[in-house]
C-alpha positions as CSV (number, residue, x, y, z in Angstrom):
1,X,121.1,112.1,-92.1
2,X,118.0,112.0,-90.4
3,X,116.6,114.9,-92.5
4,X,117.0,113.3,-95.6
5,X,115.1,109.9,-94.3
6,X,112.4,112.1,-93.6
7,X,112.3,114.1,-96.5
8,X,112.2,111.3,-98.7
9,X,109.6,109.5,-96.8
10,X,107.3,112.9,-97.2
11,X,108.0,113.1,-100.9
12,X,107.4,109.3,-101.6
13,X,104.9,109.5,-104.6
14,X,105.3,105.7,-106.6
15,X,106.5,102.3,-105.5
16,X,109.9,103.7,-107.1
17,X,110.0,106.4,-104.4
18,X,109.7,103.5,-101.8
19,X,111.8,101.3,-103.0
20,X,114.8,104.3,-103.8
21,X,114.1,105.0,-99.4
22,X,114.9,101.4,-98.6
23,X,117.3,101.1,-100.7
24,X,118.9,104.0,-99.3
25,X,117.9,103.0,-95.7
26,X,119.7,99.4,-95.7
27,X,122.7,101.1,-97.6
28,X,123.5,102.9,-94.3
29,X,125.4,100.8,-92.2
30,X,124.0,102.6,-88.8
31,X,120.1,101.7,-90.0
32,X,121.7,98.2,-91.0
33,X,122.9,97.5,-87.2
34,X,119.8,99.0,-85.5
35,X,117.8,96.1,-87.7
36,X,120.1,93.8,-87.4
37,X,120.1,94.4,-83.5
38,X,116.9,94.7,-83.2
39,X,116.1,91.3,-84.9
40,X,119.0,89.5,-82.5
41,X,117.0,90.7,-79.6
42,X,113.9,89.3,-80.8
43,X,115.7,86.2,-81.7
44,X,117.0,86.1,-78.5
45,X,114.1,86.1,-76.6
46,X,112.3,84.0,-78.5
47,X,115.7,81.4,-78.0
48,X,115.7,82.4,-74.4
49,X,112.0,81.5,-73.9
50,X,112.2,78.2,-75.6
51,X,115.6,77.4,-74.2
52,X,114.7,78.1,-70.7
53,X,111.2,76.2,-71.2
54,X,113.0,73.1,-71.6
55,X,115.8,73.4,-69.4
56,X,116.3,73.7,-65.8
57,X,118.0,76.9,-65.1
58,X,121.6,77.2,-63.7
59,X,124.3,78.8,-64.3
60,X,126.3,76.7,-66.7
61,X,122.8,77.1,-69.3
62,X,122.7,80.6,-68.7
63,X,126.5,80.7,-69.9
64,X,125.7,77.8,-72.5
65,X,122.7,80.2,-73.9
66,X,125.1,83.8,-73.9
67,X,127.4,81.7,-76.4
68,X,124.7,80.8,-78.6
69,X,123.1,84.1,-78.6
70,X,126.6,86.0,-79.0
71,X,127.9,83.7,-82.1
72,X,124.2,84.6,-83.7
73,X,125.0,88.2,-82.9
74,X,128.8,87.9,-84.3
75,X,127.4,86.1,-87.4
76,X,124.9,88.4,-88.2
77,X,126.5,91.5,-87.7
78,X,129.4,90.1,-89.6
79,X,127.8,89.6,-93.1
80,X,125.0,91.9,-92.7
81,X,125.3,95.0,-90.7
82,X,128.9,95.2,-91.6
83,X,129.2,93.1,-95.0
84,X,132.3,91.5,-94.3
85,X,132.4,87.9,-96.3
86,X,135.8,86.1,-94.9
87,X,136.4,84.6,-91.1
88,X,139.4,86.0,-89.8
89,X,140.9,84.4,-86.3
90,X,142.1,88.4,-85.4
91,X,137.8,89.3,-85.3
92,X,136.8,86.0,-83.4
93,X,139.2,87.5,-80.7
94,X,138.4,90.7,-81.3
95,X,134.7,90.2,-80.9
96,X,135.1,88.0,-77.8
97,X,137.2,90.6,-76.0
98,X,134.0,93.7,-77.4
99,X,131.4,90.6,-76.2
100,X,133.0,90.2,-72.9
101,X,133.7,93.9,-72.1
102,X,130.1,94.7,-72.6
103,X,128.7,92.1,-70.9
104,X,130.8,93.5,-67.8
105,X,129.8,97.0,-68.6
106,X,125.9,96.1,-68.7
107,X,126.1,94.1,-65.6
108,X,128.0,96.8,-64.0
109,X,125.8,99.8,-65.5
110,X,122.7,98.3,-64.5
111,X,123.4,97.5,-61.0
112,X,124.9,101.3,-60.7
113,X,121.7,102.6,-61.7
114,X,119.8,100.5,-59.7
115,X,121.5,101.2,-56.7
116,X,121.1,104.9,-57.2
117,X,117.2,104.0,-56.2
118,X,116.0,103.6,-60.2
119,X,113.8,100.5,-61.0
120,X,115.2,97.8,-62.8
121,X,113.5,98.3,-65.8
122,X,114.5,101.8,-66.2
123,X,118.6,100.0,-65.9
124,X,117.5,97.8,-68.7
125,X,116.2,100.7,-70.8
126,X,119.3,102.8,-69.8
127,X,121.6,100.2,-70.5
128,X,120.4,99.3,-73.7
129,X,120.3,102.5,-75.0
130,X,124.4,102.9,-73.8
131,X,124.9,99.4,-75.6
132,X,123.4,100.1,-78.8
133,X,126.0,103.3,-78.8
134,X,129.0,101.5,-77.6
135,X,128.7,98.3,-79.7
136,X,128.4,100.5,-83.1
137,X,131.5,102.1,-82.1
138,X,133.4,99.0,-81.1
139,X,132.4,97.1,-83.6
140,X,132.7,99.9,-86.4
141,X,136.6,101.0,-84.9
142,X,138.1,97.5,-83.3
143,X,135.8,94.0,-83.9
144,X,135.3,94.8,-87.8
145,X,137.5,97.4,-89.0
């Protein structure tokens, strides 16, 4: 798949070539959820920054602020990485129970790695590298399907 990205990106010779690459780039469901994910981090952060700017920090917020950032995530990856149009009670819980799971598997994968000695930000990296595998296939197989 990769291979034909690249080819085409060494062979673009017009607009038309360009526009047949993205075309062909935001048909693929995989490119899809790596730019959808990647704007719901930035989205995140940006929420994060402005939410925690205004708000004392405790626990409750933090919870209150995973909510608002997960629905955005659900949402998003709902009509657009996926392109499914109609709400279906079975996905809510579906995408809770994938939500929940991975939240428990980050917080559990980064404290592993940083107790083997590894620096925190090297757990973040780590993590979000397993995450961006895991939530495809979850998502793809169980929340979506």
């Amino acid at each position: 798949m990769l291979k034909k990205y690249l080819k085409q990106m060494l062979n673009i010779r017009s607009s038309k070539d360009l526009f047949k690459l993205i075309s062909d780039l935001i048909g693929n469901q995989k490119i899809r959820f790596l730019i959808i994910g990647f704007y719901n981090t930035i989205v995140s952060y940006i929420l994060g920054f402005l939410y925690f700017k205004l708000v004392e920090v405790n626990f409750i917020k933090i919870i209150f602020y995973n909510i608002i950032i997960t629905i955005h995530s659900f949402i998003t990856h709902k009509f657009l990485s996926f392109k499914k149009s109609q709400f279906s009670f079975k996905e809510i819980r579906r995408a809770v129970i994938v939500y929940g799971t991975m939240y428990l598997f980050s917080a559990t994968l980064i404290l592993m790695i940083i107790k083997l000695g590894y620096s925190q930000l090297f757990a973040y990296h780590i993590n979000i590298l397993a995450s961006i595998i895991i939530f495809y296939f979850l998502h793809s197989n169980y929340t979506f399907k």
